[in-house]
Backbone as CSV, one residue per row, in Angstrom:
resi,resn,N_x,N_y,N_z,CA_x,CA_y,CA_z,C_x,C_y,C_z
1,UNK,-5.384,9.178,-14.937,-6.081,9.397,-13.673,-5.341,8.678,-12.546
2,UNK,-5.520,9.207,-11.414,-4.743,8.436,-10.492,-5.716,7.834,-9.603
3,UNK,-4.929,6.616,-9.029,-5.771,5.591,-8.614,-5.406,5.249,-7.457
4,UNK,-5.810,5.258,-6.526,-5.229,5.574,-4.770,-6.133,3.844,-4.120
5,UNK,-5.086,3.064,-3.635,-5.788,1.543,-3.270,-5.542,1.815,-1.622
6,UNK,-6.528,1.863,-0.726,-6.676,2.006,0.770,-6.582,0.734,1.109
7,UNK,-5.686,0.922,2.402,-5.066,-0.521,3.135,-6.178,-0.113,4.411
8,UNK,-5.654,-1.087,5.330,-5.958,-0.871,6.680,-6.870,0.399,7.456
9,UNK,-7.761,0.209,7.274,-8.192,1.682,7.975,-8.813,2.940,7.172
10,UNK,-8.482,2.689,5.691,-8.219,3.302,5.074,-9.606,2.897,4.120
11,UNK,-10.786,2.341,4.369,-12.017,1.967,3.579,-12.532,2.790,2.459
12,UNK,-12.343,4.086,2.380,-12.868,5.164,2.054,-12.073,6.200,2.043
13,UNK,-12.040,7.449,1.190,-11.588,8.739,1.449,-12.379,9.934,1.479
14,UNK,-12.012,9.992,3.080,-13.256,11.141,3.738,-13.497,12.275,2.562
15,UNK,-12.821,13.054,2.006,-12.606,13.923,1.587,-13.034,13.954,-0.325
16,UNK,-13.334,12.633,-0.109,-13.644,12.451,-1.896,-14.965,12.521,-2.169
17,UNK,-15.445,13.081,-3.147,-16.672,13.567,-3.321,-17.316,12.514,-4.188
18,UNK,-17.909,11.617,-4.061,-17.845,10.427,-4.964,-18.666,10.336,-6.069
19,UNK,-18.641,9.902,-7.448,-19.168,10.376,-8.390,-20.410,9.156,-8.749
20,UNK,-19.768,7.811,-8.626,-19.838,6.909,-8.580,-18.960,5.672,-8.725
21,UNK,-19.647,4.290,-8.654,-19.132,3.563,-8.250,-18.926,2.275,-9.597
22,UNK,-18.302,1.303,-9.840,-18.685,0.576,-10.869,-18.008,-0.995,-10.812
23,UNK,-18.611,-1.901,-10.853,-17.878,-3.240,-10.342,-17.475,-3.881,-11.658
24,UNK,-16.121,-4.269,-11.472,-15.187,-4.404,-12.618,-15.077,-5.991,-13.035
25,UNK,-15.531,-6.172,-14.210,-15.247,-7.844,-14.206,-13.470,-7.707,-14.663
26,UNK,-13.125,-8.899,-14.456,-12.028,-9.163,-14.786,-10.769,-10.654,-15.343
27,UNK,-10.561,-10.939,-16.097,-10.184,-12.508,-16.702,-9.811,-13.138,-15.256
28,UNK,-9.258,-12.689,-14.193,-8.720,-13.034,-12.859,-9.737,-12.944,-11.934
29,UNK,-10.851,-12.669,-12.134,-12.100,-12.846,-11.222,-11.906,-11.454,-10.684
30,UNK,-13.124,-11.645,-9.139,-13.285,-10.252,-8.888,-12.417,-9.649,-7.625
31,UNK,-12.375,-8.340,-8.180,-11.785,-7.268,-7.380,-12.004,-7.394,-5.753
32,UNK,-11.663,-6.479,-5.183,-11.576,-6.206,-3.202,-12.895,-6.178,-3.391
33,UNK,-13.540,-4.981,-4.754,-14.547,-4.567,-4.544,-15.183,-3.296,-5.670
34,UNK,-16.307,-2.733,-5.965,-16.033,-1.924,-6.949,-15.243,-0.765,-6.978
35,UNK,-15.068,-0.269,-8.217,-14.267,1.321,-7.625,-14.842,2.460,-7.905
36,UNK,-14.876,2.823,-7.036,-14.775,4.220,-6.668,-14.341,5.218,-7.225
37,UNK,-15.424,6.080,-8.198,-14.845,7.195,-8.931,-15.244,8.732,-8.207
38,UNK,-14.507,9.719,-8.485,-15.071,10.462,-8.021,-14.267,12.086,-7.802
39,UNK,-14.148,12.730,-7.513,-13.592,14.062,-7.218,-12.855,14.057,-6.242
40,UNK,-12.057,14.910,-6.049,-11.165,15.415,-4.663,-10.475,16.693,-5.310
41,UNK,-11.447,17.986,-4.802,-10.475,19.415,-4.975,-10.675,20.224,-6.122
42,UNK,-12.014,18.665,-6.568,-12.153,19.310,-8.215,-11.576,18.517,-9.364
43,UNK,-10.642,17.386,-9.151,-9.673,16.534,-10.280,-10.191,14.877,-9.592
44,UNK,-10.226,14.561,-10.984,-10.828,12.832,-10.933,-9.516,11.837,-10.724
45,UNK,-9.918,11.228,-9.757,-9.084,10.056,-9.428,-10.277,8.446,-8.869
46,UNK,-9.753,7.911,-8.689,-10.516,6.507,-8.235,-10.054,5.968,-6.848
47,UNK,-11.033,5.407,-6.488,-10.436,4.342,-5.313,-10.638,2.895,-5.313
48,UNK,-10.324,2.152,-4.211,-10.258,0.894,-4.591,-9.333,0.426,-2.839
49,UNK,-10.474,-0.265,-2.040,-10.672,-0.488,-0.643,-9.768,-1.922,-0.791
50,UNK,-8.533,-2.136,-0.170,-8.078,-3.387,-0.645,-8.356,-4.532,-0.178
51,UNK,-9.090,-4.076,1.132,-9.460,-5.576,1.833,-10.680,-5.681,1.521
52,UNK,-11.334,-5.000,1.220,-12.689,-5.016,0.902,-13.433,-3.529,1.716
53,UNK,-14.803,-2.990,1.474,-15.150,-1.753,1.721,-15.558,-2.129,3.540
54,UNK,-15.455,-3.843,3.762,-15.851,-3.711,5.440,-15.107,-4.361,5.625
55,UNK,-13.778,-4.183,5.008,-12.148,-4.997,5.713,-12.226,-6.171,6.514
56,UNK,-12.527,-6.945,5.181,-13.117,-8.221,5.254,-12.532,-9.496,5.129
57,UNK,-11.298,-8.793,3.761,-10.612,-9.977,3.290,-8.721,-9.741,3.933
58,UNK,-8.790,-10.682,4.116,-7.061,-11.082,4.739,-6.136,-10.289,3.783
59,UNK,-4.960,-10.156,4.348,-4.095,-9.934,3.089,-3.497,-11.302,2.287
60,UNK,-3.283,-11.887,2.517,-2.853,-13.106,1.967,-4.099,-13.393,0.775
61,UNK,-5.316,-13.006,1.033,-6.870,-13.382,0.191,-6.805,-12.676,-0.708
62,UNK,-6.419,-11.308,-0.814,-6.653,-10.391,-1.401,-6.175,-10.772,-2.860
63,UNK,-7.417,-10.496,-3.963,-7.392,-10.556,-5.420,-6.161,-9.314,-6.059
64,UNK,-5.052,-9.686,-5.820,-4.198,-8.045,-5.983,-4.464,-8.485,-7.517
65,UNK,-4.274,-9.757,-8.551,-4.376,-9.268,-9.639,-5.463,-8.599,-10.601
66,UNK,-6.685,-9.031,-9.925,-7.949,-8.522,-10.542,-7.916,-7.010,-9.979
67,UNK,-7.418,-6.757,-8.820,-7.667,-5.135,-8.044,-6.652,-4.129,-9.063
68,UNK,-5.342,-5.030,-9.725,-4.372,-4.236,-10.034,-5.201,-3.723,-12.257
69,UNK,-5.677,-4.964,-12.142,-6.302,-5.038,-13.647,-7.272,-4.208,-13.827
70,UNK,-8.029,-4.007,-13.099,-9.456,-3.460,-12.541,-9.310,-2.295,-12.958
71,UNK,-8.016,-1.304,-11.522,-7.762,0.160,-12.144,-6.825,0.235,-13.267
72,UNK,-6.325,-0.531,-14.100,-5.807,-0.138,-15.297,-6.801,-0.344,-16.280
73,UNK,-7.910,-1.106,-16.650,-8.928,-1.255,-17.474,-9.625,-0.407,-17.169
74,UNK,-9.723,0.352,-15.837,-10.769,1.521,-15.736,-10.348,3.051,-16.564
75,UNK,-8.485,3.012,-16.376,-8.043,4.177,-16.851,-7.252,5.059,-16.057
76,UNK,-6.773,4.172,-15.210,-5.763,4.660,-13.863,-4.162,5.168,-15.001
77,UNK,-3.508,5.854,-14.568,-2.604,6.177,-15.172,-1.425,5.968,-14.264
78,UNK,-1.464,5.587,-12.685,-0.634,5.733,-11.713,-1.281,5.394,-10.819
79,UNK,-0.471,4.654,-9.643,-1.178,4.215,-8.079,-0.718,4.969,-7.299
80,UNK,-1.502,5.329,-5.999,-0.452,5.405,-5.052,-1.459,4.047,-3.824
81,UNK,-0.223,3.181,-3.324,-0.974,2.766,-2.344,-0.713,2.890,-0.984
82,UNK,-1.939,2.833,-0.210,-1.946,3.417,1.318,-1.577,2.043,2.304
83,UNK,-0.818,1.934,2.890,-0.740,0.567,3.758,0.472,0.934,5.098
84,UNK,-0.864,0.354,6.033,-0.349,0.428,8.002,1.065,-0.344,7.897
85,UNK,1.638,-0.194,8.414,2.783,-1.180,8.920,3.478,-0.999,9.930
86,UNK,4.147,-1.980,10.574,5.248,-2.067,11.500,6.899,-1.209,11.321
87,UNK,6.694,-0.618,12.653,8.399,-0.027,12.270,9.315,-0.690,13.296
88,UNK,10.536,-1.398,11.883,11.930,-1.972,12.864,12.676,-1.320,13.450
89,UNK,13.093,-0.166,11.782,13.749,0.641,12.391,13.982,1.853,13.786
90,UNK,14.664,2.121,14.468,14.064,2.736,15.583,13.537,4.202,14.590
91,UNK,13.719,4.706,13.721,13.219,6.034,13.602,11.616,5.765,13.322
92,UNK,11.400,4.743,12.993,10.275,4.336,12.240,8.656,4.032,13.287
93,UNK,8.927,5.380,14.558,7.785,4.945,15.522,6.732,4.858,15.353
94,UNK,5.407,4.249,15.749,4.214,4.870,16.016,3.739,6.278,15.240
95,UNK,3.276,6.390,14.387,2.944,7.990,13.362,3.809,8.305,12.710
96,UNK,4.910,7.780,12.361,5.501,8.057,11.122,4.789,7.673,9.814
97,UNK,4.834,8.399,9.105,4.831,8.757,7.453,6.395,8.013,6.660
98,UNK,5.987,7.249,5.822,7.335,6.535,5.378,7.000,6.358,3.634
99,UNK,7.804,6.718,2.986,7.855,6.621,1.285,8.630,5.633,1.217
100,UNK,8.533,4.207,1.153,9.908,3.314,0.839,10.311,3.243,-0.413
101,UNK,11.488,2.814,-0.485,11.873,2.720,-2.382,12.480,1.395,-2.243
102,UNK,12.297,0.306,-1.503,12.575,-1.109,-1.468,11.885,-1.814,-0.980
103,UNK,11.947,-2.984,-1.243,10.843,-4.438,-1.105,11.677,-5.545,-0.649
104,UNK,11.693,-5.914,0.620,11.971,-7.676,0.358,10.263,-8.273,0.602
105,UNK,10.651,-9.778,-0.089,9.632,-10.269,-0.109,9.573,-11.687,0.804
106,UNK,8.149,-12.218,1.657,8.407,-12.866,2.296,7.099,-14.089,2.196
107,UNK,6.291,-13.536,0.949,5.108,-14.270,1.142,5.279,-15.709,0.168
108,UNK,4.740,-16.138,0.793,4.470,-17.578,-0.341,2.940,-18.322,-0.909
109,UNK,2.704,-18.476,-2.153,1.311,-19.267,-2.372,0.158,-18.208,-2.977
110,UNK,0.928,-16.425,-3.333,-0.355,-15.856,-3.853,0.167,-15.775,-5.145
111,UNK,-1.179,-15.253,-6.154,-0.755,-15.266,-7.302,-0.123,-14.376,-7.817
112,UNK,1.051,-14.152,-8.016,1.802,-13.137,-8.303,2.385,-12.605,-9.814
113,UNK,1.618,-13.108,-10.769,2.229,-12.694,-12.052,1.381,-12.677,-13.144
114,UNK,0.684,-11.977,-13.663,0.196,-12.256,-15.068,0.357,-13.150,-16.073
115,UNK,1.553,-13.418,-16.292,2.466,-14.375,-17.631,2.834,-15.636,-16.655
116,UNK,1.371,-16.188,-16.778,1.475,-17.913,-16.541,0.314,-18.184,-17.369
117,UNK,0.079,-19.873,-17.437,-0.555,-20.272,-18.541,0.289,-20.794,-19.627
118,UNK,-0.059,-21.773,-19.944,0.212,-22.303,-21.556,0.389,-21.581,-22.417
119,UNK,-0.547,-20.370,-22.471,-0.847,-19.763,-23.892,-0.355,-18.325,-23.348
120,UNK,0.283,-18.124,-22.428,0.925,-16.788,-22.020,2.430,-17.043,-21.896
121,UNK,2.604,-16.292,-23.044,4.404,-15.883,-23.119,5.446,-15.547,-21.808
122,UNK,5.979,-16.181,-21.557,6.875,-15.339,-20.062,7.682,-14.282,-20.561
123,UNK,7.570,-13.564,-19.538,8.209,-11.939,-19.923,8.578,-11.645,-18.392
124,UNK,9.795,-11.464,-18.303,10.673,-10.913,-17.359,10.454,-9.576,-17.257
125,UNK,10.191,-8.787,-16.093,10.144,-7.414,-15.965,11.303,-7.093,-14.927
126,UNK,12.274,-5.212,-15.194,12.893,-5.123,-14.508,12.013,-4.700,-13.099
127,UNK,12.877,-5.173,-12.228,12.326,-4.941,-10.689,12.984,-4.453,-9.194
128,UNK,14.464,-4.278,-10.504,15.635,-3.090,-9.883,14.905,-2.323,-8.547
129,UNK,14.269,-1.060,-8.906,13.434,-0.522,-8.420,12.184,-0.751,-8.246
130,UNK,11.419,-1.314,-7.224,10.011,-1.893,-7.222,9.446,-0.265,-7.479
131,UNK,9.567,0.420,-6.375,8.631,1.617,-6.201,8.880,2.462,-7.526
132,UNK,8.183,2.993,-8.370,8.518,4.455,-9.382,8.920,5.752,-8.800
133,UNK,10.170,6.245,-9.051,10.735,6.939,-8.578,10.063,8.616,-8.352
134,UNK,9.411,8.690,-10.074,8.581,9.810,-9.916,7.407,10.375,-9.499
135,UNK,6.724,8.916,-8.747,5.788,8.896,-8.250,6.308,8.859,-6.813
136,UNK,7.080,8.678,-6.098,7.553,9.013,-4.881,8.401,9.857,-5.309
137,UNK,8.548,11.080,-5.800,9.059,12.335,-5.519,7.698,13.032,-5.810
138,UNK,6.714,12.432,-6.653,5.134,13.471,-6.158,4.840,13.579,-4.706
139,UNK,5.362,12.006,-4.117,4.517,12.132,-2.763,5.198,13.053,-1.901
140,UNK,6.578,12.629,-1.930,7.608,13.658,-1.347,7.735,15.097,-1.603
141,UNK,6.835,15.933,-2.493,6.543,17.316,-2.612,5.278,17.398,-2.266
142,UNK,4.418,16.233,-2.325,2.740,16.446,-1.587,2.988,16.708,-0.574
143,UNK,3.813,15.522,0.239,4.277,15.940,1.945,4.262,17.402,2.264
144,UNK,5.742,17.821,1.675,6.172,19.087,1.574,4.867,20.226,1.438
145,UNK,4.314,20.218,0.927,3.093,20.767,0.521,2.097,20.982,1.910
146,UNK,1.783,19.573,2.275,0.421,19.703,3.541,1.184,19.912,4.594
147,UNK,3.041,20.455,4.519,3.350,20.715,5.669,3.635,18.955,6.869
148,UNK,3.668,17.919,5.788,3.481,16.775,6.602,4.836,16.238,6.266
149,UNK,5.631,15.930,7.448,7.216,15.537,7.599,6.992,13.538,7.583
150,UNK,7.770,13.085,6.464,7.759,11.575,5.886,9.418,11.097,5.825
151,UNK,9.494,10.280,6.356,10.689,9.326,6.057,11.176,9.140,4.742
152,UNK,12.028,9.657,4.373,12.507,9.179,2.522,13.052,8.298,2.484
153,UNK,12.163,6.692,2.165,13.230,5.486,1.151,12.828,4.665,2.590
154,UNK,13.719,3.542,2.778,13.244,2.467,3.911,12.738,1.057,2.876
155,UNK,13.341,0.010,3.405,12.799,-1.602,2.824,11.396,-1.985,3.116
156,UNK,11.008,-2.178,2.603,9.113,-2.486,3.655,9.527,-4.104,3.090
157,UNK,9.581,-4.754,4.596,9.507,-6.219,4.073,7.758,-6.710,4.308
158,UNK,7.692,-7.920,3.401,6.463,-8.094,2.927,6.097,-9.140,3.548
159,UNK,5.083,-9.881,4.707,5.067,-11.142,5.213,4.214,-11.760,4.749
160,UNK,3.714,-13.087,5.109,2.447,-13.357,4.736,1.109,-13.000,4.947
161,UNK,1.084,-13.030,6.603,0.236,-12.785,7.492,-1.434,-14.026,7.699
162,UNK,-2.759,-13.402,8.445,-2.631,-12.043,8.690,-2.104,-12.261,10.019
163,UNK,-1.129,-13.365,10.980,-1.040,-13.086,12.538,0.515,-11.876,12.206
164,UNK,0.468,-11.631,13.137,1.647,-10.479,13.276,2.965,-11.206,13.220
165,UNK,4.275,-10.579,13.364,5.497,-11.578,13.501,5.891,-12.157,14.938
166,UNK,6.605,-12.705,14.820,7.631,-13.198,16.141,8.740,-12.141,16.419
167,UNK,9.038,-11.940,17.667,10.388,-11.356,17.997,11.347,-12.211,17.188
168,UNK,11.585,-13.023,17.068,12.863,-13.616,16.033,12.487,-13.981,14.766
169,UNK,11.424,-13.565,14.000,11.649,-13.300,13.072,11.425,-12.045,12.287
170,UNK,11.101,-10.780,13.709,11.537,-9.364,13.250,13.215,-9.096,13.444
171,UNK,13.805,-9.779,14.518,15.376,-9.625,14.268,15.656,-10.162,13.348
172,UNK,14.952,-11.418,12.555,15.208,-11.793,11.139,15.151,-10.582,9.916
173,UNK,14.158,-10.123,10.132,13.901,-9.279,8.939,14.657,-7.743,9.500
174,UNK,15.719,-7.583,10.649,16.480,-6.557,10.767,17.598,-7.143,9.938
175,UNK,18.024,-7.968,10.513,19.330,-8.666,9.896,19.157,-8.835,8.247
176,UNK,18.187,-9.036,7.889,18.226,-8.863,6.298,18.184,-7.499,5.492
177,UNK,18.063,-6.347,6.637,17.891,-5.074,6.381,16.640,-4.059,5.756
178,UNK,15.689,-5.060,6.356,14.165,-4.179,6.569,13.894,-3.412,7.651
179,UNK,13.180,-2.004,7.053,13.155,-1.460,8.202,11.384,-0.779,8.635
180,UNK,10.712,-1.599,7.733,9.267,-1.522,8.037,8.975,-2.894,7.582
181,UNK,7.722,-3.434,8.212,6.873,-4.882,7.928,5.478,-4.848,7.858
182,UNK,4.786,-5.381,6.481,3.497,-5.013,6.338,3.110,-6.199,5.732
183,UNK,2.062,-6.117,4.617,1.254,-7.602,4.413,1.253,-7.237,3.126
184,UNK,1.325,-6.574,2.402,0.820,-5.625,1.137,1.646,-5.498,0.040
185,UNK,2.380,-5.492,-0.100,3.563,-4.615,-0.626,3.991,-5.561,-2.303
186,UNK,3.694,-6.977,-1.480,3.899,-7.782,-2.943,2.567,-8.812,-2.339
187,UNK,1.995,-9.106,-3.684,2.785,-9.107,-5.157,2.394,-8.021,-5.656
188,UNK,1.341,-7.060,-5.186,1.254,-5.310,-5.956,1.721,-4.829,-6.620
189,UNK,2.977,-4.616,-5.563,3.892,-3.671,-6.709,4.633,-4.209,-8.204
190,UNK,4.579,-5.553,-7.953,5.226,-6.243,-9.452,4.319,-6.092,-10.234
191,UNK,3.050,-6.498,-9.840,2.224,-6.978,-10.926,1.571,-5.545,-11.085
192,UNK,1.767,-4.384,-10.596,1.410,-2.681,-10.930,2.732,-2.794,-12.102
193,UNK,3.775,-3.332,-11.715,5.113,-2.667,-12.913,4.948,-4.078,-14.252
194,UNK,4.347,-5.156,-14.053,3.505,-5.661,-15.105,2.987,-4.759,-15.907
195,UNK,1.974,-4.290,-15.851,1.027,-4.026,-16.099,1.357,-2.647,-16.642
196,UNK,3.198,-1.950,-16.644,3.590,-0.521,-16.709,2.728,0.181,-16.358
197,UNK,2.011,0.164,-15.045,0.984,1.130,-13.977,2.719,1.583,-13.231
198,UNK,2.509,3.165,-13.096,3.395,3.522,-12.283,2.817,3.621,-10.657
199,UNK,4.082,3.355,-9.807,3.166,2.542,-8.124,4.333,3.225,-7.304
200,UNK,3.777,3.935,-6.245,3.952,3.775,-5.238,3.093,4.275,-4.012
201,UNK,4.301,3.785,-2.501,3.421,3.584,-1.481,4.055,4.459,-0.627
202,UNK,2.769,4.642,0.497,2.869,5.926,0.926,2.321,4.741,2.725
203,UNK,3.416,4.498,3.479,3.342,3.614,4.463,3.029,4.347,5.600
204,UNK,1.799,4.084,6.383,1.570,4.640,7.785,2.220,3.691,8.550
205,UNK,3.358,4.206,9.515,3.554,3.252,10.729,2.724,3.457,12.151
206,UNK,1.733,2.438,12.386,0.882,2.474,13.139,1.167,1.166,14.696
207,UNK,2.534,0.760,14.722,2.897,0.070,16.194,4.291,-0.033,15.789
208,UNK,4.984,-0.422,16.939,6.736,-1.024,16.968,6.648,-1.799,16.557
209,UNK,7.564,-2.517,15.756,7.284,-4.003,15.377,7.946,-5.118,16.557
210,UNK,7.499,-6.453,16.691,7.419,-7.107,17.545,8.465,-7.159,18.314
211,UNK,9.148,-7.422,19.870,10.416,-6.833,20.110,10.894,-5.495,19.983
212,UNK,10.435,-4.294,19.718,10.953,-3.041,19.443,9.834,-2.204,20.554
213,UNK,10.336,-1.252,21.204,9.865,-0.342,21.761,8.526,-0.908,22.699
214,UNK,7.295,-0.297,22.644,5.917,-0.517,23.518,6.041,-1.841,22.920
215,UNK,6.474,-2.695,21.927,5.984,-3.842,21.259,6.489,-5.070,22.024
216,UNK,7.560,-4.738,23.243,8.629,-5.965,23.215,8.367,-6.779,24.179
217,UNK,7.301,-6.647,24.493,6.823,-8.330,24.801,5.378,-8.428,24.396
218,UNK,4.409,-7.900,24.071,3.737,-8.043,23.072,2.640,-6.325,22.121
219,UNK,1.852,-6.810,20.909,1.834,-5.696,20.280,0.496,-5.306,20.838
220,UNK,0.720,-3.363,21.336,-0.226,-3.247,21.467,-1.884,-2.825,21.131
221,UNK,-2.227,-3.974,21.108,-3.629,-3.320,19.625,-4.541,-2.501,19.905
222,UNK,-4.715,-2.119,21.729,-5.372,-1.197,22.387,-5.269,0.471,21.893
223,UNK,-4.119,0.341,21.252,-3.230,2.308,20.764,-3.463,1.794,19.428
224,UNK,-3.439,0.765,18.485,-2.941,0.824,16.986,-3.830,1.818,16.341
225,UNK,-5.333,1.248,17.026,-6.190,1.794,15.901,-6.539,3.521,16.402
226,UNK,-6.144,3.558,17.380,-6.032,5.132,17.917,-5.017,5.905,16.977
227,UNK,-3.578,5.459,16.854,-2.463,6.214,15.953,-2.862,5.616,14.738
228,UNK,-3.586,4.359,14.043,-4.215,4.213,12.920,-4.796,5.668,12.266
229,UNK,-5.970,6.089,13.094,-6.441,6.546,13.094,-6.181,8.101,12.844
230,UNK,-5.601,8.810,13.807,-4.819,9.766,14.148,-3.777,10.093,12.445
231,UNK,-3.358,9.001,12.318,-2.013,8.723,11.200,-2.755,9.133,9.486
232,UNK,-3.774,8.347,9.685,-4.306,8.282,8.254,-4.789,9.962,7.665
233,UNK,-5.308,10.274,8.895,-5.609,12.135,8.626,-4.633,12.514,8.076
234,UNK,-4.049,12.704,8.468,-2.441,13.432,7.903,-1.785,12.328,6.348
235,UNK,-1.961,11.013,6.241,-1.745,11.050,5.172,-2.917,11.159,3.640
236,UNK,-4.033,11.149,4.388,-5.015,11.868,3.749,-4.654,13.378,2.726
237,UNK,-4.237,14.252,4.205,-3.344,15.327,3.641,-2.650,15.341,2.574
238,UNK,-1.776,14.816,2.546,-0.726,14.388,1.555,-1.571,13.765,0.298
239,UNK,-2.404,12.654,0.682,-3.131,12.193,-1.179,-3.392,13.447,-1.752
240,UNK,-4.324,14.269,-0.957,-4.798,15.950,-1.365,-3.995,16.606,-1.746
241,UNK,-3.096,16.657,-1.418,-2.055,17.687,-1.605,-1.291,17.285,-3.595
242,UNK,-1.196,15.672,-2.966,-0.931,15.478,-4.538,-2.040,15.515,-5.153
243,UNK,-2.984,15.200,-5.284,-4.231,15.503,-6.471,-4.072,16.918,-6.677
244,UNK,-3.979,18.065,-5.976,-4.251,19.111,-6.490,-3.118,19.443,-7.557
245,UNK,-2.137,19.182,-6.700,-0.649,19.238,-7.680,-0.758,18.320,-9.098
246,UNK,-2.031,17.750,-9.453,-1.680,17.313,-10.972,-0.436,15.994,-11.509
């Protein structure tokens, strides 16, 4: 079953017919929140609100290992996750659609790994590729599908948050060769390829990032949640498009 985790904006999916709901215990405590089972088109998938269902909790707060445990003990077979971010790159404006297939990482102090503990074995996972390749070529024919034009590939660097960046340390994260910035991205995706959950993300760019374009002397939050808004419809599209596609 596929298991779709909503970032920013993203509380709910208009379009899902919901079956019910079920709150997940977990050895890592509790989830964003319960999940969300339910229909879309006719085929069962789940959800799972990452900040919580009244986008509540920080990203830095966020339980990613109980949220990531949660939909694999429920019976998730695959993620895709939804998350707003900043674009460095100049192609990367305001309403772009972006599939990245790279990660730098920038956060420090969350819990990021399963295999800690005394009595837990360490196990190295490869992390070559954060994103699953065949799960971003679903999204990249869902696109294709709802008729919705997406950026292929791009670094999503990962900050702490939740304040936004500095102009010098988004020319930081150009110079290291990121070309989107979000809050999300890790420790998720490791601890999804822990867990051999296949993951990927499907990035709304919803402002310039700090220094870039309308952003460059400061961000404007008056438009975000307008192209938030505006943005998420259309990648709505696209989740649909892949559920029907199987």
């Amino acid at each position: 079953m596929l298991a779709i985790i909503g970032g920013s904006g993203l509380t709910q999916l208009a379009n899902l017919e919901v079956t019910h709901r079920r709150a997940v215990r977990t050895p890592y405590g509790e989830p964003s929140g319960a999940v969300t089972f339910g229909t879309l088109r006719g085929r069962e998938v789940m959800f799972l609100a990452r900040h919580g269902y009244g986008h509540t909790i920080p990203p830095h707060e966020v339980n990613y290992r109980a949220n990531l445990w949660a939909l694999k003990a429920e019976g998730a077979e695959e993620v895709v996750s939804v998350a707003s971010v900043g674009g460095i790159r100049g192609e990367l404006g305001p309403g772009t659609l972006a599939i990245p297939d790279q990660i730098l990482d920038y956060t420090w102090g969350r819990r990021s790994t399963y295999f800690e503990g005394g009595d837990v074995p360490v196990k190295h996972v490869d992390f070559t590729e954060p994103f699953t390749e065949s799960v971003r070529a679903r999204l990249l024919a869902a696109a294709r599908a709802a008729g919705e034009v997406v950026f292929d590939g791009g670094v999503y660097a990962t900050t702490q948050g939740p304040r936004l960046e500095t102009r010098a340390e988004i020319d930081r994260l150009e110079r290291d060769g990121a070309d989107m910035v979000g809050m999300t991205a890790m420790p998720e995706a490791a601890l999804a390829r822990e867990l051999e959950l296949p993951y990927a993300t499907l990035a709304v760019v919803v402002n310039h990032a700090a220094g870039r374009g309308d952003s460059a002397r400061a961000i404007p939050f008056a438009t975000i949640e307008r192209m938030l808004h505006e943005t998420l419809a259309r990648a709505r599209r696209i989740i649909e498009a892949l559920v029907v596609a199987g």
